[in-house]
Every structure is written in structure tokens, then in C-alpha cells.
C-alpha positions in Angstrom: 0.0 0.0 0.0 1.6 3.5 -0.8 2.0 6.0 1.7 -0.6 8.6 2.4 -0.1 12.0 2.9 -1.1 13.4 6.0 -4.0 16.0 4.4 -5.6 13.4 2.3 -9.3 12.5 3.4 -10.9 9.1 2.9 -14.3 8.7 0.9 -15.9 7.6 3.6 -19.6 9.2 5.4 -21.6 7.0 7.6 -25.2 7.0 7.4 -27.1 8.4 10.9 -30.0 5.9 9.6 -28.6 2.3 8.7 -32.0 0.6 7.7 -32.4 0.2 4.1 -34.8 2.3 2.5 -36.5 0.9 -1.2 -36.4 4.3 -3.7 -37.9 4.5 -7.3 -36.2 7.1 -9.6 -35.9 7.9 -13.4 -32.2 7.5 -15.3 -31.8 7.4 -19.4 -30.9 4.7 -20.9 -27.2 5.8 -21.3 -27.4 6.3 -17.4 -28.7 2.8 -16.3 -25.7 1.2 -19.3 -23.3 3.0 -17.4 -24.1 2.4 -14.1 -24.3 -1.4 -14.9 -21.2 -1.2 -17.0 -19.5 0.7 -13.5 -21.5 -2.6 -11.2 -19.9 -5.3 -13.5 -16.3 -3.8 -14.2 -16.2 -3.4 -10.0 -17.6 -6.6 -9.2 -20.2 -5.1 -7.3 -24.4 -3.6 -8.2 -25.8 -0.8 -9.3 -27.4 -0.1 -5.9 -23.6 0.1 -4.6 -22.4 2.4 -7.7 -25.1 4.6 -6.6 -23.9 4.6 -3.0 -20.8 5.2 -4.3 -21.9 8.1 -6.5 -23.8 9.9 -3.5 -21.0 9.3 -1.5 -18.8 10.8 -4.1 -20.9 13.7 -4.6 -21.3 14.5 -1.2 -17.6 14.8 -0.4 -17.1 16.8 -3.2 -19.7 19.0 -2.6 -18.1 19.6 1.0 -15.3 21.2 -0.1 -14.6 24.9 -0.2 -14.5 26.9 -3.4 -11.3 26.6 -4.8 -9.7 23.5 -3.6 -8.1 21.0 -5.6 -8.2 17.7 -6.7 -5.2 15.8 -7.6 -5.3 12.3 -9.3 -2.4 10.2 -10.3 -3.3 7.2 -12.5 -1.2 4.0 -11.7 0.4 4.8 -15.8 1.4 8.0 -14.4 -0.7 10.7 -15.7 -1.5 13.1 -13.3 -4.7 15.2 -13.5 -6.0 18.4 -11.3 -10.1 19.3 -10.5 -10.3 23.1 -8.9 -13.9 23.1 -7.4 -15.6 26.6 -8.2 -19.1 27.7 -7.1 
């Protein structure tokens, strides 16, 4: 496992309510193919690519205006998101 640095955050929120909760909602096409395509390349469902997505969103919608995002890929490309309002 590589080494963290000491101001990255983990992706991680916990629920106050852990009881399952059955939703209906509306996606195109395109959305449902890519949220099944996202299930089956990670070994996992849709219902935990959507977790993952609110999850996602949620942290990124936490930060303050202007901070960055840094992403390394493991073929060394190395990307930066600045959040704006």
C-alpha cells in the first residue's frame, strides 16, 4: 500500500439511519448502461455504484470553493479538478 499523505481525506460518510430504504427514480438509458457497466467492471451492483456516487458527490460537494483535486493514475498521468461555485 503506498504511503498517504497526512491532508488526504478518505471517501468515507456514515449513514445516521442504517436501515435500508426501497427508492424509485428515473435515469436514461445511457445512465442505467453506465451504471451497470460501472457494477460489473467493479464486481459489485448498481445499488452500490449509486452509493458510491452519492457518496462521491457528497464529499465533493463539502469542499470549499477553490480547492483541488489531484489524481495520479497507476500509468502516471497526473490530473487536477479546482472546485468553483
Amino acid at each position: 500500500m503506498a504511503p498517504r499523505d497526512a491532508d488526504v481525506e478518505e471517501l468515507h460518510y456514515e449513514s445516521p439511519d442504517t436501515s435500508d430504504v426501497v427508492v424509485t427514480f428515473s435515469l436514461s438509458g445511457s445512465e442505467l448502461h453506465s451504471l451497470r457497466a460501472l457494477a460489473q467492471r467493479s464486481g459489485t451492483t448498481v445499488t452500490e455504484q449509486l452509493r458510491r456516487a452519492i457518496a462521491l458527490h457528497r464529499f465533493i460537494s463539502e469542499l470549499p470553493e477553490g480547492s483541488r483535486l489531484h489524481i495520479h493514475s497507476a500509468d502516471g498521468v497526473q490530473k487536477e479538478i479546482v472546485f468553483r461555485a
